[in-house]
FINU-155165 format. One record per residue (C-alpha): residue number from 1; residue in three letters; x, y negated, z. Coordinates in nm, 3 decimals. Example, Ala and Ser with C-alpha at 12.3 -4.5 7.8 and 13.67 -1.06 7.14 Angstrom:
1  ala  1.230  0.450  0.780;
2  ser  1.367  0.106  0.714;
//
This chain:
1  unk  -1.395  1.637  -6.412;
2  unk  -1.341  2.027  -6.350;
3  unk  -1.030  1.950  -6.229;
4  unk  -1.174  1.888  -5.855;
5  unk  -1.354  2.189  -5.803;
6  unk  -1.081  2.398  -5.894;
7  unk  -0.829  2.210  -5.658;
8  unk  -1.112  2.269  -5.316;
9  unk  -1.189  2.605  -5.363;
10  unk  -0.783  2.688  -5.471;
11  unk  -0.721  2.502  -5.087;
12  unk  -1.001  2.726  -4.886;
13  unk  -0.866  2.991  -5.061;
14  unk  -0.514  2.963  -4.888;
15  unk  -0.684  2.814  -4.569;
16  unk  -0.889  3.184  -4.570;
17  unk  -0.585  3.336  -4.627;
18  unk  -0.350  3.206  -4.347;
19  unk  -0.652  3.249  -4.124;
20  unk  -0.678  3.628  -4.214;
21  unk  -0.322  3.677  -4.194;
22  unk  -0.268  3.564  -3.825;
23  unk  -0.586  3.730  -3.697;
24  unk  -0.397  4.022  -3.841;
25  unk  -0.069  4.003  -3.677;
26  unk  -0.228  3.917  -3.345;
27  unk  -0.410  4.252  -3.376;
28  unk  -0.076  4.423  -3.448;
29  unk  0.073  4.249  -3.145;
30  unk  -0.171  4.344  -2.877;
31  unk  -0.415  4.027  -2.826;
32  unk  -0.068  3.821  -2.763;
33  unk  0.125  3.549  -3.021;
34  unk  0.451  3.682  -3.152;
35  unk  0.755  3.513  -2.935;
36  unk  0.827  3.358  -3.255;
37  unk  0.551  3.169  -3.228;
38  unk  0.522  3.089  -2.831;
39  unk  0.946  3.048  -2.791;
40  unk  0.886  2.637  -2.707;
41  unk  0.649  2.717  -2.406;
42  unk  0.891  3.009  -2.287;
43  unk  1.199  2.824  -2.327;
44  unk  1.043  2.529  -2.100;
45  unk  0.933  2.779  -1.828;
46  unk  1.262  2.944  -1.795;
47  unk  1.419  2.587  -1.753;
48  unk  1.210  2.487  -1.490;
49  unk  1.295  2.817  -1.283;
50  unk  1.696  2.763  -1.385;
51  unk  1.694  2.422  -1.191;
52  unk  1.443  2.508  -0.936;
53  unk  1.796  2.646  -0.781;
54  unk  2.052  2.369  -0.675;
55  unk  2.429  2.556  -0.751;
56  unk  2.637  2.490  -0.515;
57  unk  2.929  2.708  -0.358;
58  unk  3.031  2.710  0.090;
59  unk  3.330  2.491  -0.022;
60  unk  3.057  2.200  -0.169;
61  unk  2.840  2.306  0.127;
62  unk  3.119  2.237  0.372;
63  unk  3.161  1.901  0.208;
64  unk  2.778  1.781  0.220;
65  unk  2.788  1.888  0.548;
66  unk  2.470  2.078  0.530;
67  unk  2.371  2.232  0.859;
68  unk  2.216  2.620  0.792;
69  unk  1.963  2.777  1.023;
70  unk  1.750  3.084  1.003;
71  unk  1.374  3.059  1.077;
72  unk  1.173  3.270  1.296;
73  unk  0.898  3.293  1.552;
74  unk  0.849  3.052  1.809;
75  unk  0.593  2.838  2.027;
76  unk  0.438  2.613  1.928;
77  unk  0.258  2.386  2.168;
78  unk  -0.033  2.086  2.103;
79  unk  0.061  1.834  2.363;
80  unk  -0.145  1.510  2.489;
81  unk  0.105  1.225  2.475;
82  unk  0.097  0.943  2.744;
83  unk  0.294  0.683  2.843;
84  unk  0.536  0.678  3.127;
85  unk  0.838  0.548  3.367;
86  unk  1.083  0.711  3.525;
87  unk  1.092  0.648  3.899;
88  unk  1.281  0.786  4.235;
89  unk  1.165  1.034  4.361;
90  unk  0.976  0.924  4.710;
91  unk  1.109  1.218  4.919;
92  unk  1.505  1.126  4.793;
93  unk  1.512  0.775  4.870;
94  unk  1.622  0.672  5.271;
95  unk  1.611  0.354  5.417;
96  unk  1.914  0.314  5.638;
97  unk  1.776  0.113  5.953;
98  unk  1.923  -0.016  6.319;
99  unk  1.671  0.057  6.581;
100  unk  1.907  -0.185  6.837;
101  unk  2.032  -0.543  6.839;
102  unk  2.382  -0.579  6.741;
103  unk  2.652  -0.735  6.527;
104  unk  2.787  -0.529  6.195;
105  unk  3.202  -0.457  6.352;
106  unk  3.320  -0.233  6.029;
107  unk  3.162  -0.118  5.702;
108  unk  3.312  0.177  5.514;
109  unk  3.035  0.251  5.216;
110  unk  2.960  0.000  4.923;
111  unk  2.708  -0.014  4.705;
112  unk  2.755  0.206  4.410;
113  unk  2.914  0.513  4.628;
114  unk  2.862  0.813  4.652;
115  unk  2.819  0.926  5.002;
116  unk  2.686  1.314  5.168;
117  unk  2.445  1.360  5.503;
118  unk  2.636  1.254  5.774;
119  unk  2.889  1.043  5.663;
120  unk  3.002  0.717  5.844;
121  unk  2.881  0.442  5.686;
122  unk  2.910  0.125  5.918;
123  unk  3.014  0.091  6.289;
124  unk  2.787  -0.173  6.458;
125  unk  2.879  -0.277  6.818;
126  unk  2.574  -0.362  7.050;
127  unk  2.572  -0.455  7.422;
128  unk  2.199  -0.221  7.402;
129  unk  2.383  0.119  7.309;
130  unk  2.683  0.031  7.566;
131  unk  2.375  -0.014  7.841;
132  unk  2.269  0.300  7.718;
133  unk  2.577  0.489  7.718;
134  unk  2.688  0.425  8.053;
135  unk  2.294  0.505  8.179;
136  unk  2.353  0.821  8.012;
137  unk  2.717  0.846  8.174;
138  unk  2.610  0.758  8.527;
139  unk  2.261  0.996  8.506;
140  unk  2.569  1.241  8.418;
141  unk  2.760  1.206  8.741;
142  unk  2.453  1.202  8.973;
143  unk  2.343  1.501  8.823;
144  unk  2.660  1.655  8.836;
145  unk  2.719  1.609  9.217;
146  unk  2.373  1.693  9.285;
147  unk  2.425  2.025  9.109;
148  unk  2.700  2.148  9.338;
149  unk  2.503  2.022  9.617;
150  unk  2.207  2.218  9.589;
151  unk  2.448  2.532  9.475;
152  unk  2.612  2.471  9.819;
153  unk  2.286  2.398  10.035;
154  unk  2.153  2.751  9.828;
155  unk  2.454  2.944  9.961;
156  unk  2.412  2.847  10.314;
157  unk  2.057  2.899  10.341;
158  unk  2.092  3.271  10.190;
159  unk  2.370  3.313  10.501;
160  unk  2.120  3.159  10.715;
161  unk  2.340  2.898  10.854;
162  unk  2.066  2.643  10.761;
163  unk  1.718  2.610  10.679;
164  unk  1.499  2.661  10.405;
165  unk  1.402  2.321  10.402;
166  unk  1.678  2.164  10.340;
167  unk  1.747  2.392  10.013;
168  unk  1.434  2.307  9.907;
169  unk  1.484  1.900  9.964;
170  unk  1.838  1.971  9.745;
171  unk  1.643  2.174  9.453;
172  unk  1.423  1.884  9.366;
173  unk  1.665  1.648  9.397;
174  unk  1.882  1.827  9.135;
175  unk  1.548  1.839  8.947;
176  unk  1.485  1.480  8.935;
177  unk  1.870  1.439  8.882;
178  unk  1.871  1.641  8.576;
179  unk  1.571  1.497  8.455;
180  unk  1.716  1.124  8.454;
181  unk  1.974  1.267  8.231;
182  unk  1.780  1.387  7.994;
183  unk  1.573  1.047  7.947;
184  unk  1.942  0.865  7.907;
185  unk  1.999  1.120  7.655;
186  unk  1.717  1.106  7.443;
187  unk  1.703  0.769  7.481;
188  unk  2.082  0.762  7.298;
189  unk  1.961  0.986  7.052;
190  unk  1.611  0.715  7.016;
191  unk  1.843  0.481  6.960;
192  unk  2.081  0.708  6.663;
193  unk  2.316  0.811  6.878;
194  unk  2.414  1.129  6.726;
195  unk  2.404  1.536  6.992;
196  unk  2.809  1.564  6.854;
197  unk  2.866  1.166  6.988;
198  unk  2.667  1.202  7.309;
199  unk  2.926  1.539  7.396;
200  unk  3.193  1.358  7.353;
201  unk  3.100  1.035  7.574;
202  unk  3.275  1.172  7.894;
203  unk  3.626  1.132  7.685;
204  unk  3.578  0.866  7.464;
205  unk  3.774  0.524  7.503;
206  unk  3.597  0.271  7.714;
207  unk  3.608  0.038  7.386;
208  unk  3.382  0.272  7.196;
209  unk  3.081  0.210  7.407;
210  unk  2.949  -0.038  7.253;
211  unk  2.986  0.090  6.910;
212  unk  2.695  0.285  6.723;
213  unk  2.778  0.466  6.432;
214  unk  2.527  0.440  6.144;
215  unk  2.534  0.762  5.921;
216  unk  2.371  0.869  5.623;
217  unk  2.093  1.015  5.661;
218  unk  2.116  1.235  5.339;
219  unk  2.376  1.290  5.018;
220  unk  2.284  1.052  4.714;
221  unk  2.443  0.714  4.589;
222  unk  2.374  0.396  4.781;
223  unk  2.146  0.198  4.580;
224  unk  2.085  -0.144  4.826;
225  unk  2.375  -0.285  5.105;
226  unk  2.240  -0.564  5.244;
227  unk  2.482  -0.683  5.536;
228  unk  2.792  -0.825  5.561;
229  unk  3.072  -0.784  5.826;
230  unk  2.947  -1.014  6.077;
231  unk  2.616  -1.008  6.005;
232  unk  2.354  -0.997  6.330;
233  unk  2.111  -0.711  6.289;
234  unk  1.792  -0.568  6.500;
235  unk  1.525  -0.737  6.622;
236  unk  1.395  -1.125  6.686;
237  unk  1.317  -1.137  6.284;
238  unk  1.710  -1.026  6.210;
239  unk  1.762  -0.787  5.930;
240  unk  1.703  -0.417  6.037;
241  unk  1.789  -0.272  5.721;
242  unk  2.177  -0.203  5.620;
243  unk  2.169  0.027  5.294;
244  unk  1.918  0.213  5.020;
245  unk  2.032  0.574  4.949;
246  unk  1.926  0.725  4.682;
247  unk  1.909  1.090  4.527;
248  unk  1.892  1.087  4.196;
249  unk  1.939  1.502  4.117;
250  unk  1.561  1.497  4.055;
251  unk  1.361  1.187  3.973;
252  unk  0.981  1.137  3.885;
253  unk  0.789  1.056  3.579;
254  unk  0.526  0.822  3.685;
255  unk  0.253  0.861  3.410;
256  unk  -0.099  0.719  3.326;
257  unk  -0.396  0.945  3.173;
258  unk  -0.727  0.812  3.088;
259  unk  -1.010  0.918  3.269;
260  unk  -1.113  1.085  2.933;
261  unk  -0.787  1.321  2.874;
262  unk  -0.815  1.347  3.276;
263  unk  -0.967  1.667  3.295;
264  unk  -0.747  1.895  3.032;
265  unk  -0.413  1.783  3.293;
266  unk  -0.368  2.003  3.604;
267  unk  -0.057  2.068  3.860;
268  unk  0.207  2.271  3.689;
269  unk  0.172  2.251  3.286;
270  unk  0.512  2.115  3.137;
271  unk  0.564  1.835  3.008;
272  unk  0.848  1.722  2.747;
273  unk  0.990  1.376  2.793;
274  unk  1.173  1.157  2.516;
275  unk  1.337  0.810  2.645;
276  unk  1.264  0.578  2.362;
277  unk  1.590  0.538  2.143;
278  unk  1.752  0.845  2.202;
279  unk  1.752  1.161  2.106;
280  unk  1.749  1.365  2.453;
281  unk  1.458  1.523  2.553;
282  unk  1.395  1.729  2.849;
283  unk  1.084  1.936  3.008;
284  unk  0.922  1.823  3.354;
285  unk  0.663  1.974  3.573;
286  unk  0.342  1.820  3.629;
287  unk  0.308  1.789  4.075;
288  unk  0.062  1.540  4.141;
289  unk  -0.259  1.417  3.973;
290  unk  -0.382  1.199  4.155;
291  unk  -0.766  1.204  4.254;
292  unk  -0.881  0.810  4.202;
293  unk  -0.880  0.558  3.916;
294  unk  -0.749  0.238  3.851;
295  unk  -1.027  -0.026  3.839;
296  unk  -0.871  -0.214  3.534;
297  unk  -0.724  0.035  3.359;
298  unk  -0.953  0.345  3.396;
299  unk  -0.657  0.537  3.425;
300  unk  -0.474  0.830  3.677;
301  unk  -0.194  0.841  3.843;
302  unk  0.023  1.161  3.740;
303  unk  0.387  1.222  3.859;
304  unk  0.558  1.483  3.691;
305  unk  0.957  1.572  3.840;
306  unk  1.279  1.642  3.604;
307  unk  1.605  1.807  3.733;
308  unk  1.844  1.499  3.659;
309  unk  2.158  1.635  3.742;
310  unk  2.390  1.462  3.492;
311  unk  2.227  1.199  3.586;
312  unk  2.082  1.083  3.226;
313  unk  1.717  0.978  3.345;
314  unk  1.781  0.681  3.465;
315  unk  1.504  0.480  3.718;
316  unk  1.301  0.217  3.509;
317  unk  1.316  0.330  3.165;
318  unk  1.020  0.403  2.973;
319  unk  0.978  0.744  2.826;
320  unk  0.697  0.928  2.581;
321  unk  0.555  1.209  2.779;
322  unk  0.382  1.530  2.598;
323  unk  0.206  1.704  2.854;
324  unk  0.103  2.051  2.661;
325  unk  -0.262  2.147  2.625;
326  unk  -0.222  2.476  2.473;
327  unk  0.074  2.681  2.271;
328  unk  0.098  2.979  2.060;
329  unk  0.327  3.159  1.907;
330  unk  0.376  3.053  1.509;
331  unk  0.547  3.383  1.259;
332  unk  0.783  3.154  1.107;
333  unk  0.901  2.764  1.251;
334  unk  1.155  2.506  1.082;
335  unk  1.309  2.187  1.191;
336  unk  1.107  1.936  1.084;
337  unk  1.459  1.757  0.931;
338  unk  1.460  2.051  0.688;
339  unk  1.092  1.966  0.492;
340  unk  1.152  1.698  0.185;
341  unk  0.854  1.570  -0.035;
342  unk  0.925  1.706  -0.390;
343  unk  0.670  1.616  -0.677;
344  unk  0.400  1.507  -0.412;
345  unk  0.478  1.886  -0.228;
346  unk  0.654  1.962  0.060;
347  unk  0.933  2.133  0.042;
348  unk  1.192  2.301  0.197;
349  unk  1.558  2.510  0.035;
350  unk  1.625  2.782  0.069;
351  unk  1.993  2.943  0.081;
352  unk  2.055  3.228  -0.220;
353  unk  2.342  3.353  -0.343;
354  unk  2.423  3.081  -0.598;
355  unk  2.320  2.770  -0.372;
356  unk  1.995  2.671  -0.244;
357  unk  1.653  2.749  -0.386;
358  unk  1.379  2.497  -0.370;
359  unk  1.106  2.624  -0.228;
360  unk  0.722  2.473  -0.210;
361  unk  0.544  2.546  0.165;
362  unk  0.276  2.481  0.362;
363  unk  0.311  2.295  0.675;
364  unk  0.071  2.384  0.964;
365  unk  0.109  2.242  1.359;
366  unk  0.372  2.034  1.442;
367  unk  0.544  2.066  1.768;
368  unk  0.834  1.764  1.859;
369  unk  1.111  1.832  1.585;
370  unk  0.942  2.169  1.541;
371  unk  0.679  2.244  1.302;
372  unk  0.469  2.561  1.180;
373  unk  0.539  2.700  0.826;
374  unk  0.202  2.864  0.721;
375  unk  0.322  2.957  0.386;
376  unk  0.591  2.970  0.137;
377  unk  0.900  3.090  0.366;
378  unk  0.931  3.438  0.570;
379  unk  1.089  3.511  0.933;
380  unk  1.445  3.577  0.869;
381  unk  1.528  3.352  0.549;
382  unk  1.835  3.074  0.615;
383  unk  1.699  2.692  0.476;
384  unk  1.911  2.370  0.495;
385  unk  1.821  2.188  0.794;
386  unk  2.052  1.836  0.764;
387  unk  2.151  1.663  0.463;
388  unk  1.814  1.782  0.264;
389  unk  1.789  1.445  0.150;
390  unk  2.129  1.517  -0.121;
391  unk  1.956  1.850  -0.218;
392  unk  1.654  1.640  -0.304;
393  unk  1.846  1.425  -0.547;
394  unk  2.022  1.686  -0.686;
395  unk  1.729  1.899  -0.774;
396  unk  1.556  1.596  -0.930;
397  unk  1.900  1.508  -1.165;
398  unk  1.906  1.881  -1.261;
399  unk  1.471  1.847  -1.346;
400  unk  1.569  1.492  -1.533;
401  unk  1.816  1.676  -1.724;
402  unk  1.584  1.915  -1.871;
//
């Protein structure tokens, strides 16, 4: 029965004595535990910083094909994104019309070319322009003759050898004269007879007068031909129209803004437009908004024109439009292919010496395939911007190995 006793107050004994005995060597230490004692915590921090780097060499890179770039400064803009359509633009597009009845003789332009201002385009032959042509041709003559009259008539009544009257009788007759010939004229040019053609009608084969030349009226690509050789054209219900130019170097971007977002969207603020399924994007300038709504939709009419050049914006397809609000400039901005989500964090890596270091950041305003980088990188550091996805995967197979 003493045995008991003995045994629990042997056991505080020792538990008193291991007690002392730490709070002893923890004095001798500083306040800290010996490293003998906190190695297993260490040992697990310095693995998690050894494979917070993914090794890899510019051969390996090469291979991965991972894209570098170094961040920086840039704008950053919030945008208001609307809908829209590409369209012509209204002051490139011409109507190619006959302003006289007539048959189509010869046509040199199809649809699909290319043509420039002024080119021939279709010879139409017309009993109208050959009335007109030899008006213009006989108002010509007359006016002519009547010309050297009155210069004679002027000479003799300066030597007196006849009177004033009659010099005066041969002035307005060359003035009426003269006059005629400038109706025929301008009634060739009413009917698109062209100053160069109308110079040239003294010389010209009989044959050509009663062909019209139809021209373009500017450069573009012809869009519409509606005639055929043969084909009656002018008035009496007849087709007037022979071809549909248009320039396509510029086009529109017909858009539609609720009466709501109407009031931040004024003439002259950018716009960037993205044609749905591919990856070009281009900037356009806002030059019309227009004053009334649309009963149904209680939206504007805005028209925004792109340079189109290469011709990539093509008439009828529908685009996303971001019509920027406001911008600023941001310290440091990344591709938005470069963040990955690692652990529930975003992340981005960054390029050291021995491969790329992952790196935890915060994300701020995103701009398009831009976005703001409020923390965790600094202007000047080079991050993977393609690929990221492989660096993801390896980092997680070096953190599973641990």
């Amino acid at each position: 029965m003493l045995i008991r006793p003995i045994t629990v107050v042997v056991a505080f004994a020792m538990g008193a004595a291991v007690a002392l005995g730490a709070s002893l060597l923890q004095r001798k230490v500083g306040g800290e535990m010996p490293a003998a004692i906190v190695q297993p915590d260490a040992k697990r921090a310095g693995s998690a910083n050894k494979f917070a780097v993914v090794p890899m060499d510019d051969e390996r890179i090469k291979l991965a094909q991972i894209e570098e770039q170094r961040v920086g400064p840039a704008t950053i803009a919030r945008r208001l994104g609307v809908p829209g359509t590409i369209v012509p633009d209204a002051s490139r597009v011409a109507h190619v019309s006959v302003k006289l009845s007539g048959t189509v003789a010869e046509l040199y332009r199809n649809i699909g070319d290319d043509v420039v201002k002024d080119e021939l385009l279709a010879v139409l032959e017309s009993r109208e322009v050959a009335d007109a042509k030899s008006e213009f041709l006989t108002a010509r003559l007359s006016n002519e003759l009547q010309q050297d009259l009155t210069a004679r008539d002027k000479t003799i009544w300066e030597g007196r050898a006849a009177p004033e009257q009659q010099y005066i009788r041969s002035r307005n007759a060359a003035a009426q004269t003269a006059m005629r010939l400038n109706i025929a004229r301008q009634k060739l040019l009413a009917l698109g007879v062209q100053d160069e053609e109308i110079a040239a009608l003294p010389q010209a084969p009989e044959a050509s007068l009663r062909s019209q030349n139809v021209r373009a009226p500017i450069s573009g690509r012809i869009a519409e031909r509606k005639v055929e050789i043969g084909t009656a054209v002018g008035r009496d219900s007849l087709e007037t129209e022979l071809f549909v130019i248009v320039d396509l170097g510029r086009v529109w971007i017909d858009l539609s803004v609720s009466s709501a977002d109407l009031p931040m969207v004024k003439e002259g603020q950018a716009v960037n437009i993205a044609t749905r399924g591919q990856p070009e994007t281009g900037t356009a300038k806002i030059v019309f908004v227009g004053p009334l709504l649309d009963k149904d939709t209680r939206t504007a009419r805005v028209v925004a024109a792109i340079d189109n050049a290469d011709g990539g914006w093509r008439p009828g397809s529908f685009v996303t439009a971001g019509i920027t609000i406001d911008q600023h400039t941001a310290p440091v901005v990344a591709p938005f292919s470069a963040i990955q989500t690692v652990g529930g964090q975003k992340a981005v890596f960054v390029r050291t010496k021995e491969g790329f270091e992952k790196r935890d950041v915060v994300l701020g305003q995103r701009d398009g395939q831009s976005v703001e980088v409020v923390s965790g990188l600094v202007a000047g550091e080079t991050i993977a911007v393609s690929n990221t996805f492989s660096l993801k995967a390896e980092h997680s197979k070096l953190s599973d190995e641990d």
